[in-house]
C-alpha positions in Angstrom: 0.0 0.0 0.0 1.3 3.5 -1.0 0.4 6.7 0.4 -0.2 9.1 -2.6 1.0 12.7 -2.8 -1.1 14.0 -5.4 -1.2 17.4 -7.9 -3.5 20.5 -7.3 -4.1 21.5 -10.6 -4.8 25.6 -10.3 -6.8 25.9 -13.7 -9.0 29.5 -13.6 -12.2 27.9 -12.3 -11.2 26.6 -9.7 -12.3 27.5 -6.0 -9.3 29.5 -4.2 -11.1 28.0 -0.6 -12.8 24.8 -1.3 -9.7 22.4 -1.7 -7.5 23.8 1.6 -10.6 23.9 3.5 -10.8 20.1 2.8 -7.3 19.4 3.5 -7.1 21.7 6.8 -4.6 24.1 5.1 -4.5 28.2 4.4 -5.7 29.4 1.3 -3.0 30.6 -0.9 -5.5 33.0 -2.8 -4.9 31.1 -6.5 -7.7 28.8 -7.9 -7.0 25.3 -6.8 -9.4 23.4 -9.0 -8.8 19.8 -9.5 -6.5 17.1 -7.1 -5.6 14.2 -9.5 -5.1 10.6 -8.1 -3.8 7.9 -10.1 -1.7 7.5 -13.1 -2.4 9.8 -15.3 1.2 11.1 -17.6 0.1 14.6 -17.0 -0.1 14.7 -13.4 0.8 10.9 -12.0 0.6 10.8 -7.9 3.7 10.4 -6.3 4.6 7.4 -3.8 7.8 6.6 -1.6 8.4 4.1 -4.1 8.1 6.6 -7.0 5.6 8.1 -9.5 2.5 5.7 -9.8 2.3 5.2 -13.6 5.9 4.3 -13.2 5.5 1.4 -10.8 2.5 -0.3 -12.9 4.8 0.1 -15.8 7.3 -1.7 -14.3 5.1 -4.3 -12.8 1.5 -4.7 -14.6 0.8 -8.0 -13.3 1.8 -7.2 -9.8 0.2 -3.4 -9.1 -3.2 -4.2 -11.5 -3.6 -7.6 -10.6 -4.3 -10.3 -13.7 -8.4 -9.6 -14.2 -7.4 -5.7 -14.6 -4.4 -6.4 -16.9 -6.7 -8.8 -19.1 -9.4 -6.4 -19.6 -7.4 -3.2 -19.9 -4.0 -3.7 -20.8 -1.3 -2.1 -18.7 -2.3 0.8 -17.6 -4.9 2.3 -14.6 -7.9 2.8 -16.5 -10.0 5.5 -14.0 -8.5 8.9 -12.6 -9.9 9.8 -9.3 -9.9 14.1 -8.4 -11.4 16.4 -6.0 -12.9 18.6 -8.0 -14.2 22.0 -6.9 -15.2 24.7 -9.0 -15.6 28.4 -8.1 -16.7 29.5 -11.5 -18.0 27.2 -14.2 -16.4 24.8 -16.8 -16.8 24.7 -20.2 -20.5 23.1 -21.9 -18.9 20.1 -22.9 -19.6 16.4 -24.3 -17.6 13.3 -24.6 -17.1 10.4 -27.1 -17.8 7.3 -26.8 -15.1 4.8 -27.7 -15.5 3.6 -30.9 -15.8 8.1 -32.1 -12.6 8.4 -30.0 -10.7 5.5 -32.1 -11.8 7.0 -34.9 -11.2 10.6 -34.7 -8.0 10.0 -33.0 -7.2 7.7 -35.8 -8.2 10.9 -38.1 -6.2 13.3 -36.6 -2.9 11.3 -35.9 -3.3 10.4 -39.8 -3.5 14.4 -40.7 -0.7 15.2 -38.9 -2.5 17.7 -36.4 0.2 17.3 -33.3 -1.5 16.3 -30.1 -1.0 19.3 -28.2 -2.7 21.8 -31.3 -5.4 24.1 -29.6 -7.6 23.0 -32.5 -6.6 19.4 -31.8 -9.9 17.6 -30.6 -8.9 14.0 -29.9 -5.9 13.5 -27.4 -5.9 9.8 -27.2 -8.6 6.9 -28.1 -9.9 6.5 -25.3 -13.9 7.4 -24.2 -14.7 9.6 -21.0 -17.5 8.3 -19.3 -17.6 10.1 -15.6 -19.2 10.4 -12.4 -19.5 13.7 -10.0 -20.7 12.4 -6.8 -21.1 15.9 -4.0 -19.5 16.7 -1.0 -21.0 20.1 -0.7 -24.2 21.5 -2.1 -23.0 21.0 -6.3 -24.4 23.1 -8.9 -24.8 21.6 -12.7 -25.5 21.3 -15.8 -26.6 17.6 -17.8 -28.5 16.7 -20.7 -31.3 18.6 -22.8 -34.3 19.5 -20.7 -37.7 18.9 -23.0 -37.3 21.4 -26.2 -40.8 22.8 -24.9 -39.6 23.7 -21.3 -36.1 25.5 -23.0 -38.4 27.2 -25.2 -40.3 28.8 -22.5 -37.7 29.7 -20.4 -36.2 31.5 -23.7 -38.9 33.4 -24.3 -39.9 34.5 -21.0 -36.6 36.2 -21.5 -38.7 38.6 -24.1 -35.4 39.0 -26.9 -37.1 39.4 -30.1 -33.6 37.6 -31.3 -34.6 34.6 -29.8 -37.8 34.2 -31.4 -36.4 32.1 -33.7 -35.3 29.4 -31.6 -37.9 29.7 -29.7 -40.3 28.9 -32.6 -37.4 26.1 -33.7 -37.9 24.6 -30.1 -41.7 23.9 -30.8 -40.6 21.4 -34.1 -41.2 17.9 -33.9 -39.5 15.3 -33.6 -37.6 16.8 -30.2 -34.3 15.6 -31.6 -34.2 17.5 -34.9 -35.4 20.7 -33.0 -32.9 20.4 -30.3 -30.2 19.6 -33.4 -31.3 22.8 -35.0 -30.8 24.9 -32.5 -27.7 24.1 -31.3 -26.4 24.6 -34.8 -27.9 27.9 -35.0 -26.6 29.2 -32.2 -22.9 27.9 -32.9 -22.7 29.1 -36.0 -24.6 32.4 -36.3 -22.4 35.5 -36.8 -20.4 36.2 -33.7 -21.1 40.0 -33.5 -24.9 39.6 -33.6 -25.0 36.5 -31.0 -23.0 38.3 -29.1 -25.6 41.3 -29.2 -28.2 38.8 -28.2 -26.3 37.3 -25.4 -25.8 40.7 -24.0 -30.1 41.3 -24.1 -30.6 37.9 -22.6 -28.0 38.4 -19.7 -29.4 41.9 -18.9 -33.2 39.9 -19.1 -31.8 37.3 -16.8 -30.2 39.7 -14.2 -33.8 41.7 -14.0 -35.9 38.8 -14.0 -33.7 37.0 -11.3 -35.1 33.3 -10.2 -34.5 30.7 -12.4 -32.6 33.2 -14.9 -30.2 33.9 -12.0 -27.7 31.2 -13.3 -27.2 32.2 -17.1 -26.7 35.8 -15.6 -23.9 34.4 -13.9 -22.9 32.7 -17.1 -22.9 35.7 -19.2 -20.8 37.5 -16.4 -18.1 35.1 -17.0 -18.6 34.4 -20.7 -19.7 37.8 -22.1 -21.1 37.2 -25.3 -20.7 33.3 -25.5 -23.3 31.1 -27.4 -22.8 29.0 -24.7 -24.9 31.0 -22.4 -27.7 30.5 -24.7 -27.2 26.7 -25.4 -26.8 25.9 -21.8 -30.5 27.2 -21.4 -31.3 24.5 -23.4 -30.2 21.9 -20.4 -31.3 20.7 -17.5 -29.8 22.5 -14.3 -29.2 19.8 -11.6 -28.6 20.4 -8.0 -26.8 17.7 -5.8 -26.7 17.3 -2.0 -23.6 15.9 -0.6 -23.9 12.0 -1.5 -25.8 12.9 -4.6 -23.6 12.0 -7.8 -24.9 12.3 -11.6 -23.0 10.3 -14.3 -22.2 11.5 -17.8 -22.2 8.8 -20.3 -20.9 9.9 -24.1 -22.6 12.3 -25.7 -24.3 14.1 -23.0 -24.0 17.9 -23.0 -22.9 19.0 -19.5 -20.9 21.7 -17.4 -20.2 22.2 -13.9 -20.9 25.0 -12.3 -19.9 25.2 -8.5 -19.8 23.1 -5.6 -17.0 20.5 -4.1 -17.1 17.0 -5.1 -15.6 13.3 -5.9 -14.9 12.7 -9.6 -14.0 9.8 -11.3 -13.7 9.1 -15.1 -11.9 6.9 -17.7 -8.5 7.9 -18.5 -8.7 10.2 -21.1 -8.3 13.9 -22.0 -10.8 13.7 -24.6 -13.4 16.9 -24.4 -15.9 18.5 -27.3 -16.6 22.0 -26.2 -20.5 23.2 -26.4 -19.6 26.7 -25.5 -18.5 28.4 -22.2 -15.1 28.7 -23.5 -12.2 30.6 -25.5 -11.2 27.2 -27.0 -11.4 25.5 -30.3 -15.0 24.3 -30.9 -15.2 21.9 -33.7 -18.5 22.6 -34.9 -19.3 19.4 -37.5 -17.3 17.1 -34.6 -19.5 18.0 -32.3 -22.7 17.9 -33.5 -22.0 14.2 -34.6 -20.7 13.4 -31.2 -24.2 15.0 -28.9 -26.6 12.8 -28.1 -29.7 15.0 -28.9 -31.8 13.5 -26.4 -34.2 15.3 -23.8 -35.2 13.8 -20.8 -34.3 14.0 -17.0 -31.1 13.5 -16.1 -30.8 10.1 -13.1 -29.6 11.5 -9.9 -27.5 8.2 -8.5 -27.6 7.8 -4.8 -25.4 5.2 -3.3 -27.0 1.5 -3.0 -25.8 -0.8 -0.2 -23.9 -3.7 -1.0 -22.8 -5.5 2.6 -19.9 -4.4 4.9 -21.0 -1.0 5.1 -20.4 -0.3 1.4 -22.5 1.8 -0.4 -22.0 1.8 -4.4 -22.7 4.4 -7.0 -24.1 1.8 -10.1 -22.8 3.1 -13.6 -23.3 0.8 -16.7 -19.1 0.8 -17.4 -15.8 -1.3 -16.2 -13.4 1.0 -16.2 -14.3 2.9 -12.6 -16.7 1.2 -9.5 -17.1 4.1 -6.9 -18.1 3.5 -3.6 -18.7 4.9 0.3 -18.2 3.8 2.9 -19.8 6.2 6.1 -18.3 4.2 9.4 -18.9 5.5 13.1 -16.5 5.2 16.1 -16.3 2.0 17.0 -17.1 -0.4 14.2 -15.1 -3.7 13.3 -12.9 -3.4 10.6 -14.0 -3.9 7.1 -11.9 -6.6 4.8 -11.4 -4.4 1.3 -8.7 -6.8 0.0 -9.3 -7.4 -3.6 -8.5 -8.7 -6.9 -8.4 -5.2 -8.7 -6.1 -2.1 -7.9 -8.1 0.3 -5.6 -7.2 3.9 -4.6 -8.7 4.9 -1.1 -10.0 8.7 -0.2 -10.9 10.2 2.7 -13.1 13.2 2.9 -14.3 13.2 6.5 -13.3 12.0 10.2 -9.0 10.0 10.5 -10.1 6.6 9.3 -7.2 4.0 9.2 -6.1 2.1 5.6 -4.4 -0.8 7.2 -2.0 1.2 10.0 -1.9 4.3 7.7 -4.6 6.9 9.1 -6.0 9.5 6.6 -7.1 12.6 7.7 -9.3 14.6 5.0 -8.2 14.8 1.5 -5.5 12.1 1.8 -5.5 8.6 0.0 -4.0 5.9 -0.6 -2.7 3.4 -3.8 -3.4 -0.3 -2.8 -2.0 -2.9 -5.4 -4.5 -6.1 -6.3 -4.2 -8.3 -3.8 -2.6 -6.5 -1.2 -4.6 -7.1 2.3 -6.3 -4.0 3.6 -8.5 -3.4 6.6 -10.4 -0.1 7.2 -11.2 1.0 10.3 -11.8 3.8 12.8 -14.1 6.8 11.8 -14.9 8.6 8.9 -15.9 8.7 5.3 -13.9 7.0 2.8 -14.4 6.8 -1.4 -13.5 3.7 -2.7 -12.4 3.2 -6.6 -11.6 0.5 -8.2 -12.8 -1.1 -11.6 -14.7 -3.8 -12.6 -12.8 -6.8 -13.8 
């Protein structure tokens, strides 16, 4: 078992309290947005032993364990973060695996070098991910029903958004919601930008449920994003309340504190809500234009005091486990490589005790007992 030292990654939107608040440390007044745990190249955590991608490299078999290394090759196939965001993220969507093959494919083939701001693909692998809440988390996922976006567009009263408006009221639901977002991402800039301007200053009067895409506009002045996001569902979590954002689903964070976990990949399609390259044509074959409500996931009990968050994919299985002073240890020994994170209380990994915000690297097989008092995520995969 390896204790993990892990990166703070400080990108703009990140919370300048949230992530020393967690860890019990003074706010150095810079963003701290994302803490990555695992293997990933760009950030690996660090162990006494050395970085971790470099140990499973040197030892697949032994750090992975056999199932893992069967079903997905040498390598940690989930990155664990803290996220917390103090501003939003981009309106993005992901691929699923057989786009990302293919466009990555596409792109190697042309010659577009990986780190190119108008690359799209940086590897071929999908992105499926889950955001489970540790504080009250703000959001965005999936198209609400066109009819419900088109009301809330109008009640703006923006004579530039009739026509979306009237687009909205098309059947079937998929083609409107198509035809909209490609109106909006490819109108002419200085005249969306006009109408973004109208709609922020009808959403800052009107207040309420307009109160968000103010905010939006505030940070993205002039952004079709603002618009398009009007088109999605907003979601509030509660702390143990996590949504999961399969490929293709439009979605963007918008504040709050929470537990993230996705395949390892750095593959994103930007919606809007961004200075970035936006690949119109890409995009629009990648989003799932589908309305409906998006499935808040609340952890289901599974024995030993383990409560799971259910997703439909191998590469990540997230789990809690909420244990009061004076329970017997639980038995997580396992076939599969597991990172542990505490959020809450100085539970025990084995004789390591982890106050908030620390975790742990335990290799498949390696026997591990949890005890004492706390919260602890658990992720692992499915092999």
């Amino acid at each position: 078992m390896d204790r993990l030292v892990n990166t703070v990654r400080p990108y703009a939107w990140g919370s300048t309290t949230a992530i020393p608040e967690l860890l019990g440390l003074a706010p150095t007044g810079e963003p701290q947005a994302e803490m990555w745990m695992g293997a990933h190249p760009g950030a690996p955590s660090l162990t006494e032993r050395g970085p971790l991608n470099e140990l499973i490299a040197a030892d697949p078999a032994g750090e992975l364990g056999e199932p893992a290394l069967e079903k997905f090759g040498p390598r940690l196939p989930f990155l664990l973060k803290i996220l917390a965001a103090g501003a939003p993220l981009s309106l993005q969507v992901h691929p699923d695996l057989s786009q990302a093959q293919a466009g990555y494919a596409a792109e190697e083939a042309a010659g577009i070098p990986v780190d190119a701001p108008h690359r799209t693909y940086k590897d071929a692998n999908h992105k499926p991910e889950m955001i489970c809440a540790l504080t009250p988390f703000d959001g965005l996922c999936g198209f609400r029903d066109p009819v419900e976006a088109a009301d809330l567009l109008a009640g703006l009263g923006v004579d530039s958004l009739k026509p979306y408006v009237d687009l909205l009221h098309a059947h079937p639901e998929e083609a409107a919601l198509r035809e909209v977002l490609t109106a909006l991402l490819t109108a002419d800039p200085d005249e969306m930008a006009h109408t973004v301007a109208e709609a922020a200053a009808a959403a800052e009067r009107l207040g309420g449920a307009y109160a968000p895409y103010a905010g939006l506009a505030h940070h993205f002045p002039g952004d079709p994003g603002v618009i398009a996001a009007m088109l999605l569902n907003r979601v509030l979590l509660q702390p143990g309340e996590a949504l999961y954002l399969g490929a293709g689903v439009p979605h963007a964070y918008l504040d709050g504190l929470g537990v993230e976990i996705m395949a390892n990949s750095d593959n994103v399609l930007r919606c809007g809500l961004t200075p970035k390259h936006i690949d119109v044509p890409e995009l629009l074959r990648i989003v799932r234009f589908e309305p409906g409500d998006p499935a808040v996931l609340r952890p289901e009990a599974s024995g030993s005091g383990e409560e799971v968050y259910e997703t439909p994919i191998d590469e990540f299985r997230l789990s809690r486990f909420v244990r009061a002073e004076g329970g017997a240890p639980t038995d997580l020994t396992a076939s599969t490589p597991q990172i542990l994170l505490a959020v809450a209380g100085r539970p025990k990994a084995g004789e390591v005790v982890l106050a908030p915000g620390e975790s742990v690297f335990v290799p498949a097989g390696e026997p591990i007992e949890l005890s004492g008092a706390g919260t602890v995520f658990r992720a692992t995969v499915v092999a």
